[in-house]
GUFI-631545 format. One record per residue (C-alpha): residue in one letter; residue number from 1; y, z, x. Coordinates in steps of 0.001 Angstrom, whole numbers. Layout:
<rec><residuo>a</residuo><num>NUM</num><c2>Y</c2><c3>Z</c3><c1>X</c1></rec>
...
# end
This chain:
<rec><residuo>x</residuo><num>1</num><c2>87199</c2><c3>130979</c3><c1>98011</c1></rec>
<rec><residuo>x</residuo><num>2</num><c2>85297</c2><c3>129494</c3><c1>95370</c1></rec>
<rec><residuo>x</residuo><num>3</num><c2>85407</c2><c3>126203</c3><c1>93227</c1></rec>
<rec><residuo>x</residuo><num>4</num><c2>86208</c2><c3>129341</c3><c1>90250</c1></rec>
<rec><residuo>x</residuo><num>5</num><c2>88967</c2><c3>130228</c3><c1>92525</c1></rec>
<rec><residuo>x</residuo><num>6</num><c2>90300</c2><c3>126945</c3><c1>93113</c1></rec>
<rec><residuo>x</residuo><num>7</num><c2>90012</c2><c3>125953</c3><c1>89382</c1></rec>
<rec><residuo>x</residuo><num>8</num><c2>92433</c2><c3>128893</c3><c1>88864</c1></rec>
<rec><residuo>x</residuo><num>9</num><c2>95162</c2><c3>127794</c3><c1>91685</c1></rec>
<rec><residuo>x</residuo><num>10</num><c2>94892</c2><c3>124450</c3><c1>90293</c1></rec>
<rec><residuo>x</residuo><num>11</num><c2>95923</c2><c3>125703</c3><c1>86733</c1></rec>
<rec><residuo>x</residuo><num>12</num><c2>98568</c2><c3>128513</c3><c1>87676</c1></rec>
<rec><residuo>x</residuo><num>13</num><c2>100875</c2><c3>125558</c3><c1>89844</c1></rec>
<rec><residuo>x</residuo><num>14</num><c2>104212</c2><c3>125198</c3><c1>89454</c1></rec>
<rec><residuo>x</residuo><num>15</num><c2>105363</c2><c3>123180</c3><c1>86401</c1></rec>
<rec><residuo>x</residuo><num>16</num><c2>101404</c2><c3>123140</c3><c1>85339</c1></rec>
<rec><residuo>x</residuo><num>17</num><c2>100407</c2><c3>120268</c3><c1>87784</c1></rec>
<rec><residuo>x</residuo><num>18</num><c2>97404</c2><c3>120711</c3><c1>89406</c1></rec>
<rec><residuo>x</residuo><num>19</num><c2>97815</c2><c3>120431</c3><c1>92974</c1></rec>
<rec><residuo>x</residuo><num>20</num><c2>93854</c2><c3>119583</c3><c1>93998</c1></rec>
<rec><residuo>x</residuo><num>21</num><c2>94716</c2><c3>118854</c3><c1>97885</c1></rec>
<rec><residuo>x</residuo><num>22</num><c2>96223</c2><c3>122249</c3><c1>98484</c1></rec>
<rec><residuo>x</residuo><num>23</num><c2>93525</c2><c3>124044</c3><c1>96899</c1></rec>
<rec><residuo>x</residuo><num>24</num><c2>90756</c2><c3>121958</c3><c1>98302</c1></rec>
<rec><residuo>x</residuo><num>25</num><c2>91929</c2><c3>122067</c3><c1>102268</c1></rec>
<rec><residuo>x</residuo><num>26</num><c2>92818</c2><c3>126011</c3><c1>101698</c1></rec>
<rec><residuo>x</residuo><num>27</num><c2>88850</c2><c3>126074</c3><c1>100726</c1></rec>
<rec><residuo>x</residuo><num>28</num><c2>87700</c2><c3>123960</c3><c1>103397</c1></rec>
<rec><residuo>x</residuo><num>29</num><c2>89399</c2><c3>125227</c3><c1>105920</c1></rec>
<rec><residuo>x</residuo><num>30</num><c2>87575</c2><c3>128604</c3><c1>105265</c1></rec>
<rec><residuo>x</residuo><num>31</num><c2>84682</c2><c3>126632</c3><c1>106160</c1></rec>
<rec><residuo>x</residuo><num>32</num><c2>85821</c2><c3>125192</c3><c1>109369</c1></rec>
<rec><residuo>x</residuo><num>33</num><c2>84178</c2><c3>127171</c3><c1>112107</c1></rec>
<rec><residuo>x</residuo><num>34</num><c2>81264</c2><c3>126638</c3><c1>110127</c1></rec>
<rec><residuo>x</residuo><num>35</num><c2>81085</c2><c3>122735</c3><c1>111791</c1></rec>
<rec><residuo>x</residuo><num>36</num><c2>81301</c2><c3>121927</c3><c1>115494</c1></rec>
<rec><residuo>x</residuo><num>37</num><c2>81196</c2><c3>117628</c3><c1>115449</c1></rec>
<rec><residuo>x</residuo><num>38</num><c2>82992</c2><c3>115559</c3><c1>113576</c1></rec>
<rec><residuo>x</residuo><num>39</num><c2>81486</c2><c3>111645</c3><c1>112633</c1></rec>
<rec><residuo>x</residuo><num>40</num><c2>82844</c2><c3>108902</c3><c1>111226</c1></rec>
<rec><residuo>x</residuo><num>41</num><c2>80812</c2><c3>105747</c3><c1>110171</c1></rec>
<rec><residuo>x</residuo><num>42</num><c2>81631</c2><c3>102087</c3><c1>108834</c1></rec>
<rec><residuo>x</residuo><num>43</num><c2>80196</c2><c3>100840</c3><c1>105944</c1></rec>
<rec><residuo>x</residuo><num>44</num><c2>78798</c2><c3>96898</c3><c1>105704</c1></rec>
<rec><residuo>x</residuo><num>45</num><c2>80998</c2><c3>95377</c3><c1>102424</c1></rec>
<rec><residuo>x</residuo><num>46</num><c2>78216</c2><c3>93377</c3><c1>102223</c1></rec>
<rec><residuo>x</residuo><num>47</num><c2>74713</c2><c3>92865</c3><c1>102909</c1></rec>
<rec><residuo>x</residuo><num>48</num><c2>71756</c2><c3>90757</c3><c1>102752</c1></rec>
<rec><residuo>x</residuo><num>49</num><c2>68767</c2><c3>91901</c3><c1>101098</c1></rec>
<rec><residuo>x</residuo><num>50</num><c2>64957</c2><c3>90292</c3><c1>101785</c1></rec>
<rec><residuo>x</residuo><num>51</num><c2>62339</c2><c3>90257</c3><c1>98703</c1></rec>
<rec><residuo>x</residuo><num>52</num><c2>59809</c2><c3>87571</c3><c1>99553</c1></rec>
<rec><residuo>x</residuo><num>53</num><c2>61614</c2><c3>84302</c3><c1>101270</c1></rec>
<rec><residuo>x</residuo><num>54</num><c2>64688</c2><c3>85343</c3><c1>98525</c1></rec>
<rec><residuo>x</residuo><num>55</num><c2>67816</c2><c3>86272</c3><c1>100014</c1></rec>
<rec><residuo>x</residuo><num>56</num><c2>69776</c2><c3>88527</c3><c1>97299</c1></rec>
<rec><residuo>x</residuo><num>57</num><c2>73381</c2><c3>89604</c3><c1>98407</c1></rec>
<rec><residuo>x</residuo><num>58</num><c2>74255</c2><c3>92993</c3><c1>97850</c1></rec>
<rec><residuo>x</residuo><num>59</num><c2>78249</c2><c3>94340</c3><c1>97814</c1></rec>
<rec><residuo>x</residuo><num>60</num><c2>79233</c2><c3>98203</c3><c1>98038</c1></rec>
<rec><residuo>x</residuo><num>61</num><c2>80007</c2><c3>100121</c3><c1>94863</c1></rec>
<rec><residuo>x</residuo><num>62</num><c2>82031</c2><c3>103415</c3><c1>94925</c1></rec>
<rec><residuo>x</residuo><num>63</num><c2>78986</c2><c3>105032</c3><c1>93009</c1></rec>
<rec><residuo>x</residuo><num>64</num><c2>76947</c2><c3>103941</c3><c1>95673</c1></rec>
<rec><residuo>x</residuo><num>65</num><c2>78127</c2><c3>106350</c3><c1>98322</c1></rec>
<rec><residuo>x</residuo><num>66</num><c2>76577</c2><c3>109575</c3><c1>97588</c1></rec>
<rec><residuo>x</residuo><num>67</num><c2>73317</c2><c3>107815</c3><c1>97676</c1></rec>
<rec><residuo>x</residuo><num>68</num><c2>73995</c2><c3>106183</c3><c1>101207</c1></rec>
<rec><residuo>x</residuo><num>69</num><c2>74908</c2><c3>109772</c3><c1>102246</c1></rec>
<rec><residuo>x</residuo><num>70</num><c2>72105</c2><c3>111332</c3><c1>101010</c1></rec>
<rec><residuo>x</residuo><num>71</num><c2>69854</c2><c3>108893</c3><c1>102410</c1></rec>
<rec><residuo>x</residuo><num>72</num><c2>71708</c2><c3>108811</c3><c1>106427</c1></rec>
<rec><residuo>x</residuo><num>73</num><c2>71516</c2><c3>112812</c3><c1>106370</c1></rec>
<rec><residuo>x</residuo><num>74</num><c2>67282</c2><c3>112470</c3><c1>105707</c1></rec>
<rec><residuo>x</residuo><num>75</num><c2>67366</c2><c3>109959</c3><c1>108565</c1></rec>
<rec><residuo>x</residuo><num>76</num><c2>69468</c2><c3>112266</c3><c1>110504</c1></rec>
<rec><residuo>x</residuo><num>77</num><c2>67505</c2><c3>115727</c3><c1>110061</c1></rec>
<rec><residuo>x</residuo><num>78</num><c2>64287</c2><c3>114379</c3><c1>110910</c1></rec>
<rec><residuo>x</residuo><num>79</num><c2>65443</c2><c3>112770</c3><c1>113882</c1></rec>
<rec><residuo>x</residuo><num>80</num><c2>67596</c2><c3>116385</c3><c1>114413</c1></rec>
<rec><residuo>x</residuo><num>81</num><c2>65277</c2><c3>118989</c3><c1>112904</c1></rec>
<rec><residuo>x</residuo><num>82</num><c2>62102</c2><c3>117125</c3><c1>113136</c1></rec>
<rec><residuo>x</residuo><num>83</num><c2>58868</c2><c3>119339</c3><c1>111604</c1></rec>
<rec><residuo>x</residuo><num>84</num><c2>61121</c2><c3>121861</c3><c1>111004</c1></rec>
<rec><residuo>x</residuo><num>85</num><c2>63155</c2><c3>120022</c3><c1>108419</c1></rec>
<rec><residuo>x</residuo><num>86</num><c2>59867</c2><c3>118670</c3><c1>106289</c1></rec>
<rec><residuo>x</residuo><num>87</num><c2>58142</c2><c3>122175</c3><c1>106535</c1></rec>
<rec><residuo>x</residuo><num>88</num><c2>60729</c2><c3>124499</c3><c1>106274</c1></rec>
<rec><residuo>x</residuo><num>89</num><c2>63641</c2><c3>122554</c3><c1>104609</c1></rec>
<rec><residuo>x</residuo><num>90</num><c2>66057</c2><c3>123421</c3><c1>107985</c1></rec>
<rec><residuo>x</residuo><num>91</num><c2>68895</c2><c3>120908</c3><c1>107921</c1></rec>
<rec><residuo>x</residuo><num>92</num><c2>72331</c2><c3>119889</c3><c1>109314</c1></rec>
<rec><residuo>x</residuo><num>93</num><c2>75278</c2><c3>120662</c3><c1>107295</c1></rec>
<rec><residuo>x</residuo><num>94</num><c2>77123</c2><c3>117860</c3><c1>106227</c1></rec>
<rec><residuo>x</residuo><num>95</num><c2>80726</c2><c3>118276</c3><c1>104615</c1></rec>
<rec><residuo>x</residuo><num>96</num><c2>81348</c2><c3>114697</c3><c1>103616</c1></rec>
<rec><residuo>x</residuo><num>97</num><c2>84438</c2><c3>112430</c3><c1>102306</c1></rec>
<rec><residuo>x</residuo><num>98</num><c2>84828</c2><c3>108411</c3><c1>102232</c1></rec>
<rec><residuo>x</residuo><num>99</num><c2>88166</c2><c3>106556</c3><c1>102823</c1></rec>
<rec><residuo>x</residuo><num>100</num><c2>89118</c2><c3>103435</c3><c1>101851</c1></rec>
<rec><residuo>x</residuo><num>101</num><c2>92893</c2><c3>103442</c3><c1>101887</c1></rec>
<rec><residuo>x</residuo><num>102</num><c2>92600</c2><c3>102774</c3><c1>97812</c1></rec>
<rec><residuo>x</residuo><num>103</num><c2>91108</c2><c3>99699</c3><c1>98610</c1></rec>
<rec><residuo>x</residuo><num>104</num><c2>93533</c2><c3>98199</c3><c1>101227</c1></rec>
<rec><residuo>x</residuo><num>105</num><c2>90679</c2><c3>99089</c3><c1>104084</c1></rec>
<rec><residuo>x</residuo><num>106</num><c2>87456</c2><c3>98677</c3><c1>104701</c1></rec>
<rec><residuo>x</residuo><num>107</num><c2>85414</c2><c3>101730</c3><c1>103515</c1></rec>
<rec><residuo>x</residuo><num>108</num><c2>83865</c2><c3>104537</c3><c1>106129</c1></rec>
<rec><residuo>x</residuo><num>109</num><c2>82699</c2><c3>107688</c3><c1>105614</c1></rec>
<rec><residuo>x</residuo><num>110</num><c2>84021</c2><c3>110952</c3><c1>107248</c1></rec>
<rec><residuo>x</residuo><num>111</num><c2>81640</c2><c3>114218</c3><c1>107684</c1></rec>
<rec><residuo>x</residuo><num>112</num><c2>81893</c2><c3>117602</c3><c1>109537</c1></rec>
<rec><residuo>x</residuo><num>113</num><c2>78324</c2><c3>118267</c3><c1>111278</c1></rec>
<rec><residuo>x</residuo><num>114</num><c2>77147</c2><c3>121837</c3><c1>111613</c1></rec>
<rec><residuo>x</residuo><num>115</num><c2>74090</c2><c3>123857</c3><c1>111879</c1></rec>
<rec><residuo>x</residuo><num>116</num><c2>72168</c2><c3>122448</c3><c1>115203</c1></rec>
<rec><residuo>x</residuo><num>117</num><c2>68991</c2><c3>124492</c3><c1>116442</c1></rec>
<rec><residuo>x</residuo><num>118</num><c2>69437</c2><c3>126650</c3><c1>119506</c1></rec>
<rec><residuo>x</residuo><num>119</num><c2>67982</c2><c3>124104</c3><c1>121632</c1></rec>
<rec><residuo>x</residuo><num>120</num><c2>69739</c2><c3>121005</c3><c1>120797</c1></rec>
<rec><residuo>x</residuo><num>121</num><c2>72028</c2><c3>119141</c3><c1>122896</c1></rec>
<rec><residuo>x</residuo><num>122</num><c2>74993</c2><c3>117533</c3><c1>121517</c1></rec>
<rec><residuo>x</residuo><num>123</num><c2>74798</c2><c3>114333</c3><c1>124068</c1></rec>
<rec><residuo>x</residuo><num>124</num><c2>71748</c2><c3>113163</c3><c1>122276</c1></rec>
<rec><residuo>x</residuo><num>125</num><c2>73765</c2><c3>112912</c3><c1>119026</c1></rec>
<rec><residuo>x</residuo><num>126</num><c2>75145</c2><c3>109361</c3><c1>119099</c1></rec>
<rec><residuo>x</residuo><num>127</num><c2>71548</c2><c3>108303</c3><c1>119530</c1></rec>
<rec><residuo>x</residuo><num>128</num><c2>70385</c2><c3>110205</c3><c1>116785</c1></rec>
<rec><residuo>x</residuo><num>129</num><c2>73256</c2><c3>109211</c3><c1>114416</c1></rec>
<rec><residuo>x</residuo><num>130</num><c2>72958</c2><c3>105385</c3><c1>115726</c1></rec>
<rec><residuo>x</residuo><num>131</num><c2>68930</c2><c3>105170</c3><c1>114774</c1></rec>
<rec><residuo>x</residuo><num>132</num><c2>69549</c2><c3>106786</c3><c1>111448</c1></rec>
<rec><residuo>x</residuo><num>133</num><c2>71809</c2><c3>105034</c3><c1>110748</c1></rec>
<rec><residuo>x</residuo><num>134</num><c2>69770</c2><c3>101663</c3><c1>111429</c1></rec>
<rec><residuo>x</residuo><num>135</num><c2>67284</c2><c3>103222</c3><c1>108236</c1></rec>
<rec><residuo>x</residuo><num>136</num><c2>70621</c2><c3>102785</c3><c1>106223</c1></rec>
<rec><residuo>x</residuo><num>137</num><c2>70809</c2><c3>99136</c3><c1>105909</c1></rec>
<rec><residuo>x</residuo><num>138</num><c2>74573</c2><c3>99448</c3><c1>104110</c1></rec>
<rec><residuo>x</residuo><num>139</num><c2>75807</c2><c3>101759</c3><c1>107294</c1></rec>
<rec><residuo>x</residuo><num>140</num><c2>77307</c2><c3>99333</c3><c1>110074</c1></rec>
<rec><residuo>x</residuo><num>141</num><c2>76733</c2><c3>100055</c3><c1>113771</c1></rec>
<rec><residuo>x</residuo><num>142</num><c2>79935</c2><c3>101249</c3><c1>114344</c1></rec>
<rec><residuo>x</residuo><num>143</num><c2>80129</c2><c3>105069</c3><c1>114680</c1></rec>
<rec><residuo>x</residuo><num>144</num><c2>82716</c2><c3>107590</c3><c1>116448</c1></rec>
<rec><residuo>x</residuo><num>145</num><c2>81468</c2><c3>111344</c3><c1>116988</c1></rec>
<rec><residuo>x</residuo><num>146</num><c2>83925</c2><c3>113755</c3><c1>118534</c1></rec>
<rec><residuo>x</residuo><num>147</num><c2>84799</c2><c3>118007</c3><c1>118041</c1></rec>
<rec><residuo>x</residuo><num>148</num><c2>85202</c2><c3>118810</c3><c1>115022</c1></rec>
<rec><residuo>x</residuo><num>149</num><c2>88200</c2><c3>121563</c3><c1>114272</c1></rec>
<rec><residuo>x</residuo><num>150</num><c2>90239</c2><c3>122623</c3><c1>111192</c1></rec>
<rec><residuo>x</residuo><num>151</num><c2>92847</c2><c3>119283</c3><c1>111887</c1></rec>
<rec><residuo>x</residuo><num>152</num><c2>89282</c2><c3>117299</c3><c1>111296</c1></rec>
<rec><residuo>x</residuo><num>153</num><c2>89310</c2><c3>118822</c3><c1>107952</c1></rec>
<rec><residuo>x</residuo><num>154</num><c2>92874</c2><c3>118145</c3><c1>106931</c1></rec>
<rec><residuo>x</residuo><num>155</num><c2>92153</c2><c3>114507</c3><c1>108035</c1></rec>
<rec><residuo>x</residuo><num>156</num><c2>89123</c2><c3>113859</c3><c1>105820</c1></rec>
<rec><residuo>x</residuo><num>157</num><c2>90478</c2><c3>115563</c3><c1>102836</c1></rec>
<rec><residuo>x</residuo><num>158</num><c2>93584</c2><c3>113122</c3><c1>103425</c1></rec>
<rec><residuo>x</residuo><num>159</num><c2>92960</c2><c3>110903</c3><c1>100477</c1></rec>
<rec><residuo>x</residuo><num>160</num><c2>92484</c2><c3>113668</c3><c1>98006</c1></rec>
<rec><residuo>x</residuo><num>161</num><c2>94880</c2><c3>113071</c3><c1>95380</c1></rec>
<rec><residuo>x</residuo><num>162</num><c2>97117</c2><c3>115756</c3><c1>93839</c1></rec>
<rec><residuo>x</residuo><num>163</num><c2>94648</c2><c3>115912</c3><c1>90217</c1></rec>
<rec><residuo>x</residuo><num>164</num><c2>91190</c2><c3>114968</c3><c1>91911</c1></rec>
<rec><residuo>x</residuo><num>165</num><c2>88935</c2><c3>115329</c3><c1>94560</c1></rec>
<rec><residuo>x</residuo><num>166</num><c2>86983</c2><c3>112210</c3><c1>94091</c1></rec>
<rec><residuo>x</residuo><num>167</num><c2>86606</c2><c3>111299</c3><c1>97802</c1></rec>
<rec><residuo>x</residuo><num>168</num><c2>85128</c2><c3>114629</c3><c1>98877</c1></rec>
<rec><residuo>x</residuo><num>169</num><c2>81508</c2><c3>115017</c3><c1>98110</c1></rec>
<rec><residuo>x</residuo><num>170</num><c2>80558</c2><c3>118460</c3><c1>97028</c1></rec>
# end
């Protein structure tokens, strides 16, 4: 199915309300078997950030997020993918989401790994995702991996709202 596809669910719903949670886990769940580990990671609220002997504090934005994703999965694929990833632009695939309980919790990110090479072995993955995650100053040390499966999916995409999908990052 594709975002086309989806567009044109979303508009031919009953009563003309777009339903964007139906249509999105109906798409991603077409993708499940594409991911074999699921992550989640904590975010810091706050942080502290050195320039000279000044201490500036920092807090988390929502626009802020893609960028913190963007810059954990770099970390991650060169610890992952090593020369590979610089030379030849092999990567892990990364479906991705945050969660904050619309601001009643503390925001983490959600993501469905996939897309290993042949030789890799999944026990060295908390120690990969732990030092990459150390290069991401705003990423706490907490962090959960486990197997990802299609009831992964449906959990992520839990905060999608019926008329947008502003937690999942495309």
């Amino acid at each position: 199915m594709t975002l086309f596809e989806i567009r044109q669910i979303i508009q031919k719903s009953e009563l003309n309300r777009p339903n964007c949670r139906t249509a999105t886990r109906q798409f991603l769940g077409t993708l499940a078997s594409d991911y074999t580990v699921a992550l989640t990671l904590t975010l810091n609220q706050k942080w502290f950030d050195k320039c000279g002997l000044m201490r500036v504090e920092h807090y988390l934005k929502e626009e802020d997020i893609p960028y913190i994703y963007a810059r954990f999965q770099h970390q991650l694929n060169k610890l992952i993918w090593k020369n590979r990833y610089t030379r030849f632009g092999e990567s892990v695939k990364m479906l991705r989401a945050w969660e904050d309980k619309h601001g009643t919790k503390r925001k983490h990110l959600h993501a469905a790994l996939g897309n290993f090479p042949s030789n890799f072995k999944l026990n060295t993955l908390p120690l990969l995702v732990e030092k990459a995650s150390q290069q991401c100053f705003e990423i706490d040390y907490q962090h959960k991996e486990d197997i990802c499966d299609s009831g992964w999916i449906e959990y992520i995409t839990k905060e999608v709202d019926k008329d947008n999908t502003d937690k999942i990052l495309w």
